[in-house]
N, C-alpha and C positions, 0 to 999 in steps of 0.2 A: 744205425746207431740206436741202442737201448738207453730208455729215459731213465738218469740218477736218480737225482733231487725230483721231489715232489714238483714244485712247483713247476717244473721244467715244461711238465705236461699243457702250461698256459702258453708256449714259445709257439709261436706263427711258424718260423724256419723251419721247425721237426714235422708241419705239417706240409711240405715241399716235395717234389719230385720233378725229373726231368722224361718230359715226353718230347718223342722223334716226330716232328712235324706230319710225317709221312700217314700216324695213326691216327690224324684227326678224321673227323668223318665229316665230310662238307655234304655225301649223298646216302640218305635213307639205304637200310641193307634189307633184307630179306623179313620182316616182322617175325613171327613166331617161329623163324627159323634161323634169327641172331643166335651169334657165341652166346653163351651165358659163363659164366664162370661160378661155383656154387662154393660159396666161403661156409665153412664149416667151424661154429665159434667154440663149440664143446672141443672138438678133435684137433683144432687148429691146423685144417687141414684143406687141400682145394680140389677141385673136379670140374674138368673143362662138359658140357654138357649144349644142348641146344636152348632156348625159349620152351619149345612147349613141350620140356621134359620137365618142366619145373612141375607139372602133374603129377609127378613119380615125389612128389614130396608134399601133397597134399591129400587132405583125406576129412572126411565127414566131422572131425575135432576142428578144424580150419573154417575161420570166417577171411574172408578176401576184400581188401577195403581199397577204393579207389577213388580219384579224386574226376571228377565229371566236369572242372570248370571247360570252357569252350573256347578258344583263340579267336578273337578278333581280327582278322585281314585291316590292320587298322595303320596299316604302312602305305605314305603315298610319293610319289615320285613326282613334283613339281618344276616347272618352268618362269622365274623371273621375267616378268612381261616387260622391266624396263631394257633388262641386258640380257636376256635368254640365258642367265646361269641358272643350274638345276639344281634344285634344294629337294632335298630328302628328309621328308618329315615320316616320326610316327606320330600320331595321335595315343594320348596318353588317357585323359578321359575331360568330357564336355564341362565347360564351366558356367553356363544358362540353359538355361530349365528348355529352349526351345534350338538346343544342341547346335546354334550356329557359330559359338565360341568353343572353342579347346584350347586346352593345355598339350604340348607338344614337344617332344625333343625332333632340333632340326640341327639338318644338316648340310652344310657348314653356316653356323649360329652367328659367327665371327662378321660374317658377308651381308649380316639381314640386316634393313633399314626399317626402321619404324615407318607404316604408310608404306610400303612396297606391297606389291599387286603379285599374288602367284597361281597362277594356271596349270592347276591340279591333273592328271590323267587327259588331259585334253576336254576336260569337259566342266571342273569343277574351278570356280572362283574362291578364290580367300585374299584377305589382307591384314599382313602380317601386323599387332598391334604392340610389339613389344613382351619384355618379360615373357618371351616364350608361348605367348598366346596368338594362336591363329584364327581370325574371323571367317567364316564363309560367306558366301551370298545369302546360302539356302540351308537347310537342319541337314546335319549328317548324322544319319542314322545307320541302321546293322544293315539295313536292303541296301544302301546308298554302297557300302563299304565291302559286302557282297560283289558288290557288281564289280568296282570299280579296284580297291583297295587290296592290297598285295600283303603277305604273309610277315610277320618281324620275327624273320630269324636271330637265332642270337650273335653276338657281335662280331664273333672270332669267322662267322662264314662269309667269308670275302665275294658274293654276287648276288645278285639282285634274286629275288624272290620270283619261284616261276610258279606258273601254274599249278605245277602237278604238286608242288609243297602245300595248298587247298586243303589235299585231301593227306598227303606222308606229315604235315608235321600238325594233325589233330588227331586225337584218340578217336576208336570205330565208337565210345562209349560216350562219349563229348554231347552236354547236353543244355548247357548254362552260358551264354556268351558273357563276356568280363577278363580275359585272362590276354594279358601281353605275350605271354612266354607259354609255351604248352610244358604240360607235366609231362615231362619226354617219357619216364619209364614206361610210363602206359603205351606209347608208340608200337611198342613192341606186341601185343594183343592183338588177334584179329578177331573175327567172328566165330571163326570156326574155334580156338581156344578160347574165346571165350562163353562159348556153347558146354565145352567142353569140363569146362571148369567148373561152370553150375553144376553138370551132371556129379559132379567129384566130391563140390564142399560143400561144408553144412551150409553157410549162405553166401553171399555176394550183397559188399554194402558199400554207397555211395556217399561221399561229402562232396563239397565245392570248397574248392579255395581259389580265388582269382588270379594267378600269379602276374606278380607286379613286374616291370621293368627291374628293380631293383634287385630281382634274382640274379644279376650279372652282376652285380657291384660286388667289390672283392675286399676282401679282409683286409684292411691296411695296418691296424693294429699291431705293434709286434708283440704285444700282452695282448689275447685273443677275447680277455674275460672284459678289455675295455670298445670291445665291436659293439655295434648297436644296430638292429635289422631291420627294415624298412616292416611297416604295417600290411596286412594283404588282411584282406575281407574274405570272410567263410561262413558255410551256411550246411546246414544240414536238414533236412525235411521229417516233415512226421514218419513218412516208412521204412525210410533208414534210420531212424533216431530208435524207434522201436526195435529194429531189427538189431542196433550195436547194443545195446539197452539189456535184450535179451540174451545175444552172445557174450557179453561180459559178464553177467549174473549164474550161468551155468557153465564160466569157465572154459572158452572157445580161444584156441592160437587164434593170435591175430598176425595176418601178413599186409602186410601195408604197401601198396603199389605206388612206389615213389615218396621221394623226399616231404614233399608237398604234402601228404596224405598224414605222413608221420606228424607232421610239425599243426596239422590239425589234431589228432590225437592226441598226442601230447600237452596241446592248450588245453583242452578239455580237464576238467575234477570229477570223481566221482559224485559230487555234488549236481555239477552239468548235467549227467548223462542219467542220474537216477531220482532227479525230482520230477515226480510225476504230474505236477500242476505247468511241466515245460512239453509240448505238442513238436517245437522245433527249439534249434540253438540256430542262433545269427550271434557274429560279433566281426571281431577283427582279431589277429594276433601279432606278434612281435617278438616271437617266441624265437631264440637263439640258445642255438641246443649244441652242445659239445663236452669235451671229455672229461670226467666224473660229474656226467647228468643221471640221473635214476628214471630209468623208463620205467613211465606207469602201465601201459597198456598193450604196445607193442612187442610182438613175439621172434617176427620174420619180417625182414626189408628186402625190395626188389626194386633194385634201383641200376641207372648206367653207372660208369667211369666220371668221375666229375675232375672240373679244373685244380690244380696244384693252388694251395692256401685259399680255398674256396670254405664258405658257409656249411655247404652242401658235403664239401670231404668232411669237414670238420664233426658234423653230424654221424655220418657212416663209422666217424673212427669214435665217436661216441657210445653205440650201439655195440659194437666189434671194437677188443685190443688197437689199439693207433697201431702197434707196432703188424702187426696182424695183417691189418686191412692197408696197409702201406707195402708188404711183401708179397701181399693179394695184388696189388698194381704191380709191382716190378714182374711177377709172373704175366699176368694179363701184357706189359710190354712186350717180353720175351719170345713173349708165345703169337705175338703178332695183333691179340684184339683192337677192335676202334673205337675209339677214345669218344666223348660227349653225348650230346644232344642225338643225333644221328647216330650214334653206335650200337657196340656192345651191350649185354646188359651183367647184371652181378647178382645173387640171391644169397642175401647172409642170413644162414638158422642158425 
């Protein structure tokens, strides 16, 4: 359906589609050797391709920006000491300074008593205090959560977190612990392209953004202009600040690896990024980007398949015609690709 009326373009509904359960991806596929499907915004036009053909479309004009936050194993599978029921908690982040308190979503919330006792991995004590806060005995820290604490996939994957998710659902570039949710696009990256890519483009530059729980919360809005996006914390260091610094001042496509990466760009002003009495940016944003936004700095997005009436689609169709990057899906169904977190991947020039 082609958008009339102006405003039409605020309707949630038109941002909709219907995926065959069959294309979701519950299991990691191949990295640099995923589908890609290559959306073409000039030509309006698509080309089924691999991951690390996306080489074949960069070149020495091309700065490569990626998002380095680092997932936290910060999911724990517990046991009710009064009645042996199992509560599933993630750990969201500590709320005392000597990390024996957190904030947490548990599961099932409905079930929990104020003062119930839970027996974490077999090994860790807490008690539960209410309003979603869980005490431990002892500080849970990154070694503690390391060891012990299990990957938080996103919601729609119906089983438990295994091992081997450790190392498939974090970037090989992963370098800043803080992040609920990994920046999937990056998933897709190994070593060897990304070896590969240095050798290619003019640079390669890192931001953090922590990605929140709240990446899965879904547009309920049916006017999209009245959503409102949870906050996520972002940080940029002295040698990538210089390095985006310099490739914006002489004029560098920018390809942005994943949604995440965009929506730090995006917050950023030319004011941020060219006052020189600034060494780093730290802030927070809240930035909720969709159709007639004016991209400041962004050239190229490489991103997966994202959820029907998602933040995330809403973004893509901002960047790219909605009607466009929705026809870009109905082919990506057609043609068999897999769908989310674990899938496919998309590269819109």
């Amino acid at each position: 359906m082609r958008i009339g009326n102006v405003d039409d373009i605020y309707r949630l509904d038109l941002y909709d589609y219907s995926l065959p359960i069959e294309l979701i991806a519950y299991e990691p596929g191949e990295g640099s050797r995923d589908r890609l499907l290559v959306v073409d915004r000039g030509r309006c036009r698509f080309k089924e391709a691999i991951v690390s053909s996306i080489l074949e479309y960069l070149d020495k004009d091309t700065v490569v920006v990626f998002n380095d936050t680092k997932v936290v194993p910060a999911r724990l599978i517990g046991i009710k000491e009064d009645t042996g029921g199992k509560v599933d908690v993630l750990l969201i982040e500590p709320v005392s300074e000597d990390k024996k308190r957190w904030k947490a979503l548990i599961k099932p919330l409905s079930r929990m008593k104020v003062g119930q006792r839970i027996i974490f991995e077999g090994r860790l004590e807490a008690v539960y205090q209410g309003d979603r806060i869980i005490e431990f005995k002892e500080a849970v820290d990154i070694g503690v959560l390391e060891e012990i604490g299990r990957m938080p996939l996103p919601p729609y994957i119906k089983r438990l977190p295994e091992e081997a998710d450790k190392a498939s659902y974090q970037t090989v570039y992963a370098r800043h612990y803080g992040a609920v949710a990994a920046p999937t696009a990056g998933l897709h990256f190994d070593n060897r392209l990304m070896q590969e890519m240095a050798d290619r483009v003019w640079g390669m530059c890192y931001v953090t953004l922590h990605v929140g729980y709240g990446t899965f919360s879904p547009v309920k809005s049916t006017d999209i202009r009245q959503h409102r996006m949870h906050k996520e914390k972002f940080f940029i260091d002295r040698d990538n600040l210089r390095l985006l610094r310099e490739a914006i001042s002489v004029g560098k496509k920018i390809l942005a690896v994943g949604t995440t990466t965009v929506r730090v760009l995006e917050s950023l002003s030319h004011k941020d990024i060219f006052d020189r009495d600034r060494e780093t940016i730290e802030g927070s944003t809240d930035i909720f980007i969709y159709p007639g936004y004016e991209f400041k700095f962004v050239d190229m997005i490489f991103t997966n398949f994202h959820l029907p009436k998602s933040s995330l689609l809403l973004l893509v169709c901002a960047f790219a015609d909605r009607d466009l990057i929705l026809d870009a899906y109905k082919y990506a169904i057609d043609h068999r690709y897999r769908f989310f977190s674990y899938g496919d991947a998309m590269l819109i020039i």
